[in-house]
N, C-alpha and C positions, 0 to 999 in steps of 0.2 A: 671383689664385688664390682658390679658396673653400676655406675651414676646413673642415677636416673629413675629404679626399680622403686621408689617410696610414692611417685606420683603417677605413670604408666608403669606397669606390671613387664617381666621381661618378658611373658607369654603373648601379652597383648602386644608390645613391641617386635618383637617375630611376625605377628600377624599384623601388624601395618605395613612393614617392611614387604610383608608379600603381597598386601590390597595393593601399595603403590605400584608393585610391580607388574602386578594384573591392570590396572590402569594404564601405565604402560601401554601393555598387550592389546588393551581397548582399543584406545587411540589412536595406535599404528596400526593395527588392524583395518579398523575403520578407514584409515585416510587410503591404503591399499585397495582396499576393496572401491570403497567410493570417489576417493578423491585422484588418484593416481592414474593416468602421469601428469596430471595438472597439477600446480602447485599447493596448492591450499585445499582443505576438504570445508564445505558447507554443511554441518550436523546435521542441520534439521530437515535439511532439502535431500541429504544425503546421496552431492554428488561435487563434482571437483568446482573450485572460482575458478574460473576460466581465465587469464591473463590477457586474452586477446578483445574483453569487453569491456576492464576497465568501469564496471558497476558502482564502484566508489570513489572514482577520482583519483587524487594522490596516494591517496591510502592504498592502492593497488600496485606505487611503483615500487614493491619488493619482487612484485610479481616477474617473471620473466620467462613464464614456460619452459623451467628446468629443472623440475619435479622435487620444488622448495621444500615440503615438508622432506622429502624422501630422507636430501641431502643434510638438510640439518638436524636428522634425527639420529647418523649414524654413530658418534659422537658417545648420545646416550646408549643405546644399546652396546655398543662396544665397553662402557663402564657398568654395565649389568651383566657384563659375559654372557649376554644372546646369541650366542653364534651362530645358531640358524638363520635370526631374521636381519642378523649383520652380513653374514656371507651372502646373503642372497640380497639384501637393498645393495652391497657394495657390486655385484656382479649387475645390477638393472642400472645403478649410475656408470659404470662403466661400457655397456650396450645401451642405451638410451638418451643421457645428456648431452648434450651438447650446445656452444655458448656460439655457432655464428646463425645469430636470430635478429628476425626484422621487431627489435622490439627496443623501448626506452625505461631504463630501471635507473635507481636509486645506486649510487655508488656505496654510501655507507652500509643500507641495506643488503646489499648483493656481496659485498667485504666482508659483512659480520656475521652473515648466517650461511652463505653458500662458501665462499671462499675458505672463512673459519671452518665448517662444516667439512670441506675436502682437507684440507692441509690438518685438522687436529687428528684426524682417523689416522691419513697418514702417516703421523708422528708415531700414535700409536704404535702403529703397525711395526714401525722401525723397533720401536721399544721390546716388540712379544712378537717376534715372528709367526708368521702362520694362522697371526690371530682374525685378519679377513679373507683368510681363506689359500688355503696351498697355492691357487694358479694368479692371487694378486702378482701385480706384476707393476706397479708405482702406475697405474690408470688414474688414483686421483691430483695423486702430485701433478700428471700430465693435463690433466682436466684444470688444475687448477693455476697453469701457467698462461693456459689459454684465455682463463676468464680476466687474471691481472694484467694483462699485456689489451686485452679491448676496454679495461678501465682507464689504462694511462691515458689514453686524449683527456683525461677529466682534468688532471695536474698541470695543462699547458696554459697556466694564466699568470698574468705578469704577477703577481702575490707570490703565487703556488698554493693558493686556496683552492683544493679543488671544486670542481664546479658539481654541484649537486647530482645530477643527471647526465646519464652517457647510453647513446645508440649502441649496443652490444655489435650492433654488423657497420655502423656509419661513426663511429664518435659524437663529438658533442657536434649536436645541430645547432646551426643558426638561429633561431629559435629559442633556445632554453634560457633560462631565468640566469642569471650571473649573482642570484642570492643563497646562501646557504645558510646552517646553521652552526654555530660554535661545536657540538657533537656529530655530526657529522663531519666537518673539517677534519675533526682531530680525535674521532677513533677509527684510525684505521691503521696506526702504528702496529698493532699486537701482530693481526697477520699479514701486512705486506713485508713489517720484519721476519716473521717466520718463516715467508716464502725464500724471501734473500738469504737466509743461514740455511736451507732445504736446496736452494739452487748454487747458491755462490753468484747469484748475479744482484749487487748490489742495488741496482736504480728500484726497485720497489720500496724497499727499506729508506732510502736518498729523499723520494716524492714523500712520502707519509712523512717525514722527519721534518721536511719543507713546508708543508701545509700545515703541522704541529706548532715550529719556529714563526710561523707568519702570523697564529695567535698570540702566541705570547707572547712578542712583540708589541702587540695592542690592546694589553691590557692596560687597566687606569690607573688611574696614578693608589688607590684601593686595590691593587691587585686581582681586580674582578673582571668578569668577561662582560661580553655583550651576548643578547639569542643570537640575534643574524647578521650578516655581514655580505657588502661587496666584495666577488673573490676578484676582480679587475683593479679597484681602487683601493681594496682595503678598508674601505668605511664602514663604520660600524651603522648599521640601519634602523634596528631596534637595539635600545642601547640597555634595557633590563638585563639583572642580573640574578642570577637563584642557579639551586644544583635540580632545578626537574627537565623538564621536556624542551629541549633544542642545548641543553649543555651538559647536561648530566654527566653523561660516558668519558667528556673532554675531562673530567677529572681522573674517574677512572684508568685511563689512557695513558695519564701522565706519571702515573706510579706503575702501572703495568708493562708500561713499553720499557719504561728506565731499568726494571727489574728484569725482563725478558733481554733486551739488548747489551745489560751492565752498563745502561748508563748512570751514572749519576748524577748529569746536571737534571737529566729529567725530574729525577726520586727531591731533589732538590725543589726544584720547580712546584712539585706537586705540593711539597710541606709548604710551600711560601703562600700558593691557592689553596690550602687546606685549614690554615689560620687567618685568611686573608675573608674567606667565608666565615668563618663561626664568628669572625668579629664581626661580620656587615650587613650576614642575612638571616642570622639565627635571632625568633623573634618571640619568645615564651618556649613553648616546645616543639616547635619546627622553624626549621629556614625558608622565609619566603622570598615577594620578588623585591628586587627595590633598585635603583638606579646605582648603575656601574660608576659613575663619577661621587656621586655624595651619597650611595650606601643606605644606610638608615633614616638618613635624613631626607628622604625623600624617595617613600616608600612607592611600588608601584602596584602593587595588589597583595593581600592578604590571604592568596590561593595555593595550596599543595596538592602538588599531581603526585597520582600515584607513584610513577618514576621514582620519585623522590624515595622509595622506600627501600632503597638499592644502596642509602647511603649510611642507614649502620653498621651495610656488611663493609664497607668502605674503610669507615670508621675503626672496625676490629683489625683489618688489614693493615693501618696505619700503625696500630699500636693505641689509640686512645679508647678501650675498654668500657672506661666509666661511660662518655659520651654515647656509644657506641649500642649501651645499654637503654640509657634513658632516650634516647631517639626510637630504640625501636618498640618500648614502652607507648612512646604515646602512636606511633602509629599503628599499635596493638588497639589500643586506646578507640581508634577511628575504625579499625578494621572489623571491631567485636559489634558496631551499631548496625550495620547491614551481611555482617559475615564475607564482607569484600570491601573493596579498596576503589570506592568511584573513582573513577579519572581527576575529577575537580575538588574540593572542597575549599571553604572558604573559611578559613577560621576566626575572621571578625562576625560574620552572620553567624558562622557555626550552622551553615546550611552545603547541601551540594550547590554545584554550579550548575545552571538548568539546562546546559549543551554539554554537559561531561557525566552524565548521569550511568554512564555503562561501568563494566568491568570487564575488560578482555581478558580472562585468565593469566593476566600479567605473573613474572613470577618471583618481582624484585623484595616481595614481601615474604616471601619463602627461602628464597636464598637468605638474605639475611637470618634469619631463623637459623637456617642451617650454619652459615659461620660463626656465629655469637652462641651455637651449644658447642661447635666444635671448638670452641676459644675456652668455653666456658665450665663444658661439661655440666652447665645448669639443669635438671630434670625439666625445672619451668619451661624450656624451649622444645620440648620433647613434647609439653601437652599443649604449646604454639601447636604445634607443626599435625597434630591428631586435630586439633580444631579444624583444621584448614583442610586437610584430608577430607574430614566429614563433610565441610561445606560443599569442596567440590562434586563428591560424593552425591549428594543430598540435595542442591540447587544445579548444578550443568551437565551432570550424565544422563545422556540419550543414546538412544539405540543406535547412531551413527557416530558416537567417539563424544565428544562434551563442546557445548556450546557456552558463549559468552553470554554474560550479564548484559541484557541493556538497558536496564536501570534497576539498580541495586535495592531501590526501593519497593519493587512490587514481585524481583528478582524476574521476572518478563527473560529470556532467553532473546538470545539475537544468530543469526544464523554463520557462525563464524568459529572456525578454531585454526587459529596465527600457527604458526611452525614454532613458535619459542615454546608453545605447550612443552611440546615433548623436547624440543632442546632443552630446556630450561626449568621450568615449573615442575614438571613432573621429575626430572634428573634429580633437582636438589632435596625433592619431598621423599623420594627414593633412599638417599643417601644420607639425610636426616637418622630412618631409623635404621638404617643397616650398619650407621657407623655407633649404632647407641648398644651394641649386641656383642657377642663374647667373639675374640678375632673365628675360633673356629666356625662360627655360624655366620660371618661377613660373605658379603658374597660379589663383590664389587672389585673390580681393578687394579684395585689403590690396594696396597700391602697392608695389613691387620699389623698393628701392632701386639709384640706377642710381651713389652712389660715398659713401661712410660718411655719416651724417648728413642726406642730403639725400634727395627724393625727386622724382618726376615724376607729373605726372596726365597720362594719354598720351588724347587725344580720341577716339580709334577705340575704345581699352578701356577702361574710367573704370573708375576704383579709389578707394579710401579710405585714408589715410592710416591706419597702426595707430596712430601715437602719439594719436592722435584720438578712440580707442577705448576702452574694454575689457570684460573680456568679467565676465557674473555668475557665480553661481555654480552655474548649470545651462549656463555656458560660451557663454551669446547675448549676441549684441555689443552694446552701444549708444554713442553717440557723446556724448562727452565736451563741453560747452560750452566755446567759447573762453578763459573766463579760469581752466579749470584746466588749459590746456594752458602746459607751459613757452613761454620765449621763448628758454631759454637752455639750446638743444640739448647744451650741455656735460657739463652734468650728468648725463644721461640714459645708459643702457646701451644696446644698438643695440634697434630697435623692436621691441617683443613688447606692445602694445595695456594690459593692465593691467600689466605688470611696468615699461612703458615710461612709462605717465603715473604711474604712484604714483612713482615719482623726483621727481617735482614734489614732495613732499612734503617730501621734503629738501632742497631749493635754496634 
């Protein structure tokens, strides 16, 4: 029998499994038709954000006019086995992209979604021949040496903090800010290491590992970080501490990269920041903000950003289960009051924050969801994850792909759908119910297991094994090297790719 059939029906879970994947089809549809080749699709205006206008200020430097959604949607579709709408985005990135542009972007941004984006297909690709297409020919790998080599002037400061922002055709200008943020800094390990085990050319992997070390470094004598920092001096400038918005990922990063690289001291590092938080910012049932030197003793706000909901699937990955649960309990708890996840909430008012009142289809509440059933095989996470479907459903679909919340309370739409949709939110909502169904009816990537703990590679459908895997933190897969894969399937939760190899850390 499969888990789960006492509270979603295994018919109805068939047919979520394929609503998700027609959402999908929406979405990318949509940004195609309307948004393309500009990066981003605008729903409701039902045409591309333009990059060159800069309409929102910072929030625009992911942007880079290199056809963002296209790139970071490949990813997903390649794990839904679309091979139409994969063959054919991979053959428009390959005739169309390209990175020497008079423009100024986001280094982390442009790392996690475009970079990741090119290099995880690729991997694929290596893994299942054929699977973008007979006449690929490593166009992303090549795409993507290009784009890491116009980010290194970011890495030339005396820290080796990189500096936030890099000219794609000039380097970092004279001009640009020398302030960054602790996640930013320090995820960018997953794919500049990727690229360097892809190339054999070390200095990408070298810079990330440098700007990694030059955190850690400064952390307090609490083992806690700071938000932002001088990447010149190294001083810490805002000196709060929490896992949401400007550090989140740096924790992420620090077990991911250890696992992906086989390092240890990282996987090390991460456990010493992973108790180092639950003792200093865990405050009832969320982790808030409060001062990197004295911790709880002098708290600095009572606010949880959605971000933050990214950290029970963290939690499974490490191994701490219990915690892992009741965390994403209460942010169940917060999610079920407006059927989304405002940006701010404040849990001593127990109100929103009156400037964070949106919801951008974030998807850090759905991944979790999906790691903690695949840990868990709870049903309970199966009727999570149909909730959340429906809301999407029900509050953001428009006839131009789905728009964001901008304010949860009146559910008001805002005219915006981010490239993580479909990297991300939609990937893991997808794979929620396809992994909840009998292997014969899976329809995903990732190899069915055909009886607990084991798997099959079946020759007519080639698949990848997930424990093999896991995913970043724009949700693109890459594949694990052999000596951080356990041997001693025991230890292990049933396979969910990152929730399933960070167990190796514990054995």
């Amino acid at each position: 029998s499969v888990v789960g059939a006492d509270v979603v029906s295994y018919a109805e879970r068939l047919l979520l499994r394929d609503e998700a994947a027609e959402m999908v089809a929406h979405a990318y549809d949509a940004y195609m038709a309307h948004g393309y080749p500009w990066d981003e699709l605008k729903p409701l205006s039902c045409e591309g954000r333009r990059w060159d206008r800069r309409e929102r200020g910072t929030l625009d430097d992911n942007l880079g006019g290199y056809a963002l959604t296209l790139v970071d949607s490949l990813s997903t579709l390649a794990l839904m086995r679309d091979g139409p709408r994969l063959r054919r985005a991979v053959q428009l990135v390959a005739r169309d992209v390209h990175f020497d542009r008079d423009v100024i972007v986001s280094v982390f941004e442009s790392t996690i979604r475009v970079l990741g984006g090119l290099l995880s297909a690729h991997e694929l690709s290596l893994q299942i021949p054929g699977l973008l297409g007979a006449s690929y020919g490593g166009e992303l790998l090549h795409l993507a040496v290009d784009l890491a080599e116009r980010l290194m002037p970011a890495f030339s400061t005396p820290t080796g903090l990189p500096v936030h922002r890099v000219h794609l055709r000039d380097g970092v200008v004279r001009s640009e800010k020398r302030e960054t943020c602790t996640a930013a800094a320090g995820t960018l390990l997953v794919e500049f290491g990727a690229l360097s085990r892809l190339t054999g050319d070390g200095r990408y992997e070298a810079v990330a590992r440098r700007g990694l070390d030059a955190l850690w470094t400064r952390r307090s004598k609490l083992g806690l970080m700071g938000t932002t920092i001088d990447v010149d001096s190294g001083r810490w400038i805002d000196t709060h501490s929490g896992i949401g918005a400007g550090i989140d990922s740096y924790y992420e990063y620090l077990l991911k990269g250890g696992l992906l690289l086989g390092d240890e001291e990282l996987v090390t590092r991460f456990e010493a920041s992973y108790e180092a938080v639950q003792a200093h910012t865990k405050h009832g049932e969320f982790n808030i903000e409060v001062s990197m030197q004295q911790g709880k003793a002098a708290l600095h706000s009572h606010r949880v950003s959605a971000l933050q909901a990214f950290w029970p699937g963290l939690q499974v990955a490490y191994g701490d289960l219990a915690a892992g649960k009741a965390s994403h309990l209460a942010f169940l708890g917060l999610w079920r009051k407006h059927q989304s996840l405002p940006e701010l909430f404040d849990t001593a008012s127990q109100r929103i924050v009156h400037f964070a009142r949106d919801a951008p289809l974030r998807p850090e509440f759905v991944e979790s969801t999906f790691h903690l059933y695949e840990a868990t095989g709870d049903p309970h996470y199966l009727d999570v994850g149909r909730e959340q479907l429906h809301a999407l459903q029900n509050l953001t679909r428009v006839r131009c792909g789905f728009a964001s919340i901008a304010d949860v309370r009146t559910h008001k739409l805002d005219d915006r759908m981010d490239s993580y949709f479909i990297s991300e939110t939609l990937k893991y909502l997808w794979l929620l119910f396809d992994h909840s169904l009998e292997p014969a009816h899976r329809g995903s990537l990732f190899c069915a297991s055909v009886e607990e703990k084991t798997f099959t590679r079946n020759e007519t459908r080639p698949c990848i094994n997930a424990s093999e895997t896991l995913f970043s933190t724009e949700g693109h897969i890459f594949m694990l090297p052999p000596l951080a894969i356990s041997h001693d399937e025991t230890c292990r939760s049933p396979p969910t790719s990152a929730a399933t190899v960070n167990q190796t850390a514990s054995c």
